[in-house]
N, C-alpha and C positions, 0 to 999 in steps of 0.2 A: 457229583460223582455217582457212579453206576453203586450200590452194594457188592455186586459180584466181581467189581473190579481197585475194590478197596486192597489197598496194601496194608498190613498193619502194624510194619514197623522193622527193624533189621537191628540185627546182633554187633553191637560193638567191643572192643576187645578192650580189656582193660588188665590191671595188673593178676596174672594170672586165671584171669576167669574172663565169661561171656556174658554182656550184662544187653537185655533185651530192650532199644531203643523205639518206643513205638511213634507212629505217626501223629500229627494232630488234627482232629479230629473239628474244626469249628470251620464247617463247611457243608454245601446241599449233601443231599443222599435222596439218590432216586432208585428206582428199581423197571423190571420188565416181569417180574417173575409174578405170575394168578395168585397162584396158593398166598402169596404173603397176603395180597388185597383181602382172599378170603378168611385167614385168619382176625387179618386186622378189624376188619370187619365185626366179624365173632364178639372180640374180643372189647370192643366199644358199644356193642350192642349187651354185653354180659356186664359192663362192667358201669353202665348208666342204669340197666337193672338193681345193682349193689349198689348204686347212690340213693334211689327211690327207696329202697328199703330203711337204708340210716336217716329218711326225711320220716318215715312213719311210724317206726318205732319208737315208742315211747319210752322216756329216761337213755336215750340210745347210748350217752354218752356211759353210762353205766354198764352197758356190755362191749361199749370199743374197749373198753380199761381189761375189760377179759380179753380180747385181741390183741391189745400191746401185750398182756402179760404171754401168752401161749407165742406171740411172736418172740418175746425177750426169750423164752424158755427154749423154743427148735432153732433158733438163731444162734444165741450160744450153744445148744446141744450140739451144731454143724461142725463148731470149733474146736468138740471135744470135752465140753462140760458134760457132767452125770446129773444134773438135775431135774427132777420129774414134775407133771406139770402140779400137780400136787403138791408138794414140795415147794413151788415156787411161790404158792399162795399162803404159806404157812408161817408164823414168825419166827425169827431167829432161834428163840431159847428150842423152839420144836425139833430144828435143825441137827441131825449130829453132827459133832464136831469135825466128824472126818469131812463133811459134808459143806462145810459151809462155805468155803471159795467158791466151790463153784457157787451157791447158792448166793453170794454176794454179786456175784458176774451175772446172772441173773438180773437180782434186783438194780443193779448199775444201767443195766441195758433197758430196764422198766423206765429210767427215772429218764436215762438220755433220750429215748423215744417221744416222752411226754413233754421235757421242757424245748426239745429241740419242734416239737409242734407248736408250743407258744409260741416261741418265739418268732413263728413264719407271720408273724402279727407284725413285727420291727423289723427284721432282717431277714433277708431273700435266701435261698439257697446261693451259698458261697464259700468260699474257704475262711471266712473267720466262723461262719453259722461250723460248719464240718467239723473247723478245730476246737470251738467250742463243745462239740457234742460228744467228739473225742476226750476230752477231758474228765467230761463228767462218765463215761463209759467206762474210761479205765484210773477213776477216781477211788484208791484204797483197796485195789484188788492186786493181783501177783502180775500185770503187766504196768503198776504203780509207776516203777524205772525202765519205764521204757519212752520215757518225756513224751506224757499222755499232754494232748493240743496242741503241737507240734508236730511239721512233717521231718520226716526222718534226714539226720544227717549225715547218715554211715550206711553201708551197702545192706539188704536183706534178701535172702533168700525163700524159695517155698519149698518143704519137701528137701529129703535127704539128712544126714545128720553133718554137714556142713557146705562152704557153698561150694565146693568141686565135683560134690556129687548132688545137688540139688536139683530138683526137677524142673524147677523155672527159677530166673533170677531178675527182677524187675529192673528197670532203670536206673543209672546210674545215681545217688545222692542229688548229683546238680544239675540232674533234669527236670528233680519232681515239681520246682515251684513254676516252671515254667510251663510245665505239662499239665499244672492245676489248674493256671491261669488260663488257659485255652480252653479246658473242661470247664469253668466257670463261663466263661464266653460262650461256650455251646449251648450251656444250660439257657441264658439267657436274648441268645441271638433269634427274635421273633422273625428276622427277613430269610429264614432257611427255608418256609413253608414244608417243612420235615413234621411228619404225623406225634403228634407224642408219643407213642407210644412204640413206636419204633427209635424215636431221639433217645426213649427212657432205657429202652434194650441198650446202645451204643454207650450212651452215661454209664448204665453198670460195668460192662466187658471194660471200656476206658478206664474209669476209678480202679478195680481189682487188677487191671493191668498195672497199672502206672505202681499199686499198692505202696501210696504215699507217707505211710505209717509203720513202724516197728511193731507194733501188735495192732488187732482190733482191726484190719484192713476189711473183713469179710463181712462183721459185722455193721461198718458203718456203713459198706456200701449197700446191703441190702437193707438199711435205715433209709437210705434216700430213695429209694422205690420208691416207700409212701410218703414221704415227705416231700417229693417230687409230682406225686398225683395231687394232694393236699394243694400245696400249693398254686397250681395250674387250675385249681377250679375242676377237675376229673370227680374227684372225691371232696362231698362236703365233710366229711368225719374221716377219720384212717380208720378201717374196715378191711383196708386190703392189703396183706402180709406173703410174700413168694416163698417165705422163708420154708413152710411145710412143705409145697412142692421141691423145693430144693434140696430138700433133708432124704425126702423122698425116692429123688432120683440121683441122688447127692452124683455117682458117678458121671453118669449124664452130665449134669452139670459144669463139671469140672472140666469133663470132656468136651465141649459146646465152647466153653474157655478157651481151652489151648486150642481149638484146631483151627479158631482165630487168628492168634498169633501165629501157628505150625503149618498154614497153609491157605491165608486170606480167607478163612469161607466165612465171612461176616454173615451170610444168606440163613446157612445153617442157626448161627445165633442167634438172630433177630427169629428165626421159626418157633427156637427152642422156647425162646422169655413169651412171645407172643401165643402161645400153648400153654404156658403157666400161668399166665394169666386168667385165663381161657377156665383152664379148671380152676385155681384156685377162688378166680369169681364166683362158679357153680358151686362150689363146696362153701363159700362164706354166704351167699342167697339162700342154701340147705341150712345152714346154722342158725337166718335171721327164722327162717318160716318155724324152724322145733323152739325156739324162744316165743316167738308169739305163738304158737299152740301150748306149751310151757305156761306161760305167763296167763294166758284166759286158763288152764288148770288151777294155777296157783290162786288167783283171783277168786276162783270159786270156794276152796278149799281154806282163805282166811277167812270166811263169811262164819265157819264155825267155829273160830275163834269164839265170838260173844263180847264180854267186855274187854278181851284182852285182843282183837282184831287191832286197834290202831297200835300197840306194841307189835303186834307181830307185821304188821303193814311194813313199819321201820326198819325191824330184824328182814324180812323179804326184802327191800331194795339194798341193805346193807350187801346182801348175800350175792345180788346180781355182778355187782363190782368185787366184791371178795367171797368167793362161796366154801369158805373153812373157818369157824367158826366154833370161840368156848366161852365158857360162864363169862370170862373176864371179857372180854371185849361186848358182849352183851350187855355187861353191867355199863359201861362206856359210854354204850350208845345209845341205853334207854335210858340212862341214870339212875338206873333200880338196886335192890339188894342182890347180893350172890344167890338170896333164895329165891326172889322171883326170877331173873333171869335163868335159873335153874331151873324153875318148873317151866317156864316156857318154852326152855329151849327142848325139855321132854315132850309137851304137847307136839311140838314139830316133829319130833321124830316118830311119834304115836301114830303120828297125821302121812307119815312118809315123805315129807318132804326133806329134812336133815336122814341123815346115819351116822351112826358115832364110829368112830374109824383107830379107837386109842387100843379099846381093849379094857383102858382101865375102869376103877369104879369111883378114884378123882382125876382130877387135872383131867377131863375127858374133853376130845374134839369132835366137832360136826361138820359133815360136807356135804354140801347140796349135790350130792352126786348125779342127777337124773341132770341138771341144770349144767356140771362141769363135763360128761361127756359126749354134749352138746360141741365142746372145743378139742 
């Protein structure tokens, strides 16, 4: 099928409301149109670039853990969490109270990103991998009852303060499992010769169409972005997150969405994700180049350490995966007392690499600041 001659689904009437019935979707897709070639293009040439990177970085897996986190943090922040990227690095007790849902929805989103990467070791992108990752997502947060790994079995709405004035209404209940199943099919159907990353654009608009889930819809599906490159062998490491550009341009976005559904222009979608890509490739290549300029800095500047370089060695790669850091967790990690950990974690800040960020004169924190605005 042509792109520019996709239909993407029609309106069925139901009790009192119009619930949007989309097509399915596990079938060729060809196009006529330059510009997409040229994006596509772009876009594989940018983003085999951002593979070679996470092949030559060293300890890389220590700064992807800062990319899930800053994804976990504008992911949920898209949905309307207040959590700062700071913040999300920071432990509970740090947290204010008023603060902490979100900050839990956060951490939730950190852990489902991670173990939903494991597991592409055992099990394939699918609807039990999806509902598992769902589960852990909305594992002890305020969408808890909303029968988290589990696809929904009551109607939901997007937008509006109920569903008559709603701004889109997804599928009926007793289409989603059928509409997953075909999504699951497409994901895995190699006889399409469909580019990935134009199959990977179709996979998102599909999933947030269909929005299988009473909460968490927005957030899983821009979970399998990377979990979708990861596993296709695109990306050796998850490196690569849409989630900023989509925060970004959050209207756009949105807009790129409905006009999908509002008027087939599948064309226009596939431009938009195949653009955000595009940048957010360049902008994550920017990030690997100031970490290894970063990292030969750092390197030189524990050499003055003395005898206390292989502590601060330790304390430095702790920092790259977590860069907010106090006496206590120092004590932790070197197995020292509160006062050596104390003094070293002053030479750090002497040296400019920590800042203390409390205010106070105990319980003080440190944040590798030069290294977290990096993300």
């Amino acid at each position: 099928m042509e792109l520019k001659d996709f239909i993407a689904g029609h309106y069925k009437e139901q009790y009192k409301y119009h619930s949007f019935s989309p097509e399915k979707i596990n079938h060729t897709f060809t196009w006529n149109d330059a510009s997409i070639n040229v994006l596509l293009e772009e876009a594989n040439i940018l983003l085999g670039q951002l593979n070679a990177y996470t092949l030559i970085v060293p300890n890389v897996d220590l700064f992807v853990q800062m990319h899930i986190t800053k994804e976990a943090n504008t992911s949920s922040r898209i949905e309307g969490t207040q959590t700062q990227m700071d913040e999300a690095l920071m432990e509970r007790e740090s947290i204010d109270p008023e603060r902490r849902d979100d900050w839990e929805e956060v951490q939730n989103y950190i852990k489902a990103m991670s173990e939903a990467i494991e597991s592409l070791e055992v099990l394939p992108i699918s609807k039990r991998l999806i509902k598992q990752t769902h589960t852990q997502l909305l594992s002890g947060v305020r969408g808890e009852k909303k029968q988290p790994g589990a696809f929904r079995i009551s109607q939901n709405w997007i937008g509006g303060s109920n569903i008559n004035n709603a701004f889109y209404i997804p599928p009926h209940q007793d289409e989603v499992e059928e509409l997953m199943s075909d999504l699951e099919s497409f994901i895995h159907n190699d006889t399409l010769n469909v580019p990935h990353l134009i199959k990977l654009a179709i996979i998102h608009y599909q999933f947030e169409t269909i929005h299988p889930f009473l909460d968490g819809n927005g957030r899983i599906g821009r979970l399998l972005i990377t979990l979708y490159l990861v596993s296709n062998g695109l990306l050796q490491h998850p490196s690569l997150y849409l989630s900023d550009f989509f925060e970004r341009n959050k209207g756009a976005y949105y807009d790129a969405l409905t006009v999908v559904r509002a008027s087939n222009d599948l064309v226009h979608w596939v431009k938009f994700f195949l653009t955000a890509v595009i940048e957010t490739s360049k902008s994550s290549i920017e990030t690997f180049n100031g970490i290894l300029k970063l990292k030969s800095d750092i390197d030189i500047k524990l050499f003055d350490f003395g005898k206390k370089a292989q502590n601060a060695q330790k304390v430095v790669e702790y920092l790259y995966g977590h860069p907010v850091i106090n006496v206590k967790i120092c004590m932790e990690i070197l197995e020292v007392s509160a006062k050596t950990a104390r003094a070293l974690l002053k030479d750090f800040e002497e040296k400019g690499i920590l800042v203390e960020f409390t205010g106070f004169q105990r319980n003080q924190s440190f944040v590798f600041e030069e290294y977290l605005e990096l993300f």
